[in-house]
N, C-alpha and C positions, 0 to 999 in steps of 0.2 A: 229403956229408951227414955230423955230426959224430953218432955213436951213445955213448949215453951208459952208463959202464961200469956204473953201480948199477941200470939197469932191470931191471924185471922180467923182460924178456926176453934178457938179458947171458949172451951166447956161444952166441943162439939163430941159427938159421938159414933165411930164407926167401925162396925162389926165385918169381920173377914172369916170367910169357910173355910177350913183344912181339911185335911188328909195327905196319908204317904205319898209319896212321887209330887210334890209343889214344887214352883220352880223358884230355886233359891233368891236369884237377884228378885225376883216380882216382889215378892213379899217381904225381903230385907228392904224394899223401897219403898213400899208403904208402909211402913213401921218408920222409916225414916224420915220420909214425906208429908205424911200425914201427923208425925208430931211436932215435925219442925211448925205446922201451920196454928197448932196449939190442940190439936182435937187426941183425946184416948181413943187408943184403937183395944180392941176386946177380940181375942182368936175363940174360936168356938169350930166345935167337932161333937161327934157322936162317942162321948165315952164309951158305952158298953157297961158301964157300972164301978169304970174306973174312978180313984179321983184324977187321975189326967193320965195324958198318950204323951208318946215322945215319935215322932216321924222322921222322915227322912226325906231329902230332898232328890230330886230328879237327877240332876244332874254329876251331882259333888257326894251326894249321902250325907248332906248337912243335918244335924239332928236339932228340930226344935220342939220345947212340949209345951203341948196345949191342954189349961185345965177349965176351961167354956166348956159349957156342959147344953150343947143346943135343944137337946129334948129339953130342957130347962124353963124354956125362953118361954115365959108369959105373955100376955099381951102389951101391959103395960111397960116391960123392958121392951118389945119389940119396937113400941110407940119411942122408946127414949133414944133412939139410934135414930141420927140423922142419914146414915148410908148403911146398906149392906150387901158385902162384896162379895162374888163367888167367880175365884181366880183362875188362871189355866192350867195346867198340867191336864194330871190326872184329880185330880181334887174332885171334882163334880163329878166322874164314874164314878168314884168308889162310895160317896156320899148319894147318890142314887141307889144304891141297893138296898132292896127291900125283902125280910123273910117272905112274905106272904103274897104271892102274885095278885091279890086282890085286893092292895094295897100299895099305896106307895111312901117312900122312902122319909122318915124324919125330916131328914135335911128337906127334900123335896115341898114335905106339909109347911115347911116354917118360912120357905122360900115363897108360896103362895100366898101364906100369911100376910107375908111384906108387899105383895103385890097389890093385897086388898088395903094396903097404907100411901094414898096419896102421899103421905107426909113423912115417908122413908122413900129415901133412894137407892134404887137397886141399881147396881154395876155387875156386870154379866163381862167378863171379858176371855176370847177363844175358847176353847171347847169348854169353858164354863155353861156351855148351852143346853151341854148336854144335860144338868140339872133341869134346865125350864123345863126337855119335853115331855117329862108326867105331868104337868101344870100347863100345857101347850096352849090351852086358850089365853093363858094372861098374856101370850105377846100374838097373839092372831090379830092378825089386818097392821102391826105398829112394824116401825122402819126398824130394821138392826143388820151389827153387822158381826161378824165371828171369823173361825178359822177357814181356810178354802175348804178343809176336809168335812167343814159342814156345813155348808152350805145348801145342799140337796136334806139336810135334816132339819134347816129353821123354814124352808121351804115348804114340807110338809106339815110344818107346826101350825103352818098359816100364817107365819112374819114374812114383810116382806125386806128381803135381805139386797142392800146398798152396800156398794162397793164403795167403801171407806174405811180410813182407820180408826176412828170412832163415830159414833152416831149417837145423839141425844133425841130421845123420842119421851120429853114430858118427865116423867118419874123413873124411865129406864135410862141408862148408858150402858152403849155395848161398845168392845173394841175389838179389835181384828187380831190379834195374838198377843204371846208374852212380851214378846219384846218393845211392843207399844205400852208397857205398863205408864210407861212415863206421861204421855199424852194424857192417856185414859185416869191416871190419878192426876194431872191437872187438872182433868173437864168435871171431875167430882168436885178437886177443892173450889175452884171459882163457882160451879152452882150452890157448893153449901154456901160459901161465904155470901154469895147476893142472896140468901135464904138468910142465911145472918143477919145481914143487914134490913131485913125485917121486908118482909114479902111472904111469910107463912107458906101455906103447900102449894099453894096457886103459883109460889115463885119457879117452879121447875120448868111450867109456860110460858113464862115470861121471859127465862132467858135463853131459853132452845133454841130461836134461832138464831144467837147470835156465835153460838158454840157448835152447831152443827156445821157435819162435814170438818171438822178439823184435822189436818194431815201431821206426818212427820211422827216419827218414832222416841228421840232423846233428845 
């Protein structure tokens, strides 16, 4: 994917979670989306010890591979990602699973990580939620919104869940299924770009309300 140097988003940085069952267009659209605006996107997954996975898509059994190695992710690569996105499908089940019941999932700890980063944006969009709930206090008491089929599950996390198709709560965006991907990667690229344009982390409050509650799908 060829990213173009004059975007708006030129020398931004945004990390997206895999796994099997993703849903084809979502993530062909942010690979396309997000580099039209100028920013590298970087896929990342749980190798397992591979040097990369090759999945398959939801819908089609589109094969894509992924060689991000998220157990990887230091601190300081965590801090260099302006957004990081954890998509619908199945993606967030499968990246939930943890050997050890007393314990939770990679993906899960690194997702937490990014929550303790004012200065990353986290996009949660449809049952991507399901990653939050081992982390359920990072969105207890904040507005979001997800799939209908979970909605009694961000309920219990302690979010409190608005009927919309995106929601901007500060450092989170959440959106209501795949098929809103469009919305939901506009309401990133305009808050990274007014972060761009120089507002540092505080900028995520600054421009919430003028992006909340934004409707319409494509």
């Amino acid at each position: 994917m060829i990213t173009l140097p004059d975007g708006r988003l030129h020398g931004r940085k945004v990390a997206i979670l895999m796994e099997t069952d993703y849903v084809e267009f979502e993530i062909d659209y942010y690979l396309r989306r997000f580099a039209e605006e100028g920013a590298t996107v970087e896929l990342l997954t749980r190798l397992w010890g591979s040097p990369s996975l090759t999945f398959t898509g939801h819908e089609h059994q589109v094969p894509i591979t992924v060689d991000g190695d998220l157990e990887a992710v230091d601190d300081e690569r965590l801090r260099s990602w302006d957004a990081l996105i954890v998509p619908s499908g199945m993606v967030s089940d499968r990246l939930r699973y943890a050997e050890r019941v007393d314990r939770i999932s990679p993906a899960a700890e690194l997702l937490g990580r990014a929550f303790a980063e004012p200065s990353v944006l986290k996009g949660v969009i449809c049952h991507g939620m399901w990653l939050v709930s081992p982390i359920a206090e990072a969105v207890a008491g904040r507005a979001v919104t997800c799939h209908n089929n979970l909605i009694s599950d961000v309920r219990h996390m302690g979010a409190v869940y608005t009927d919309q198709d995106v929601v901007v709560s500060d450092d989170l965006v959440t959106a209501r299924s795949g098929d809103h991907c469009h919305v939901f990667a506009r309401t990133l690229v305009d808050l990274m770009a007014a972060r761009a344009s120089g507002g540092g982390a505080s900028r995520w409050r600054g421009t919430t309300g003028r992006l909340r509650g934004v409707r319409g799908g494509r």
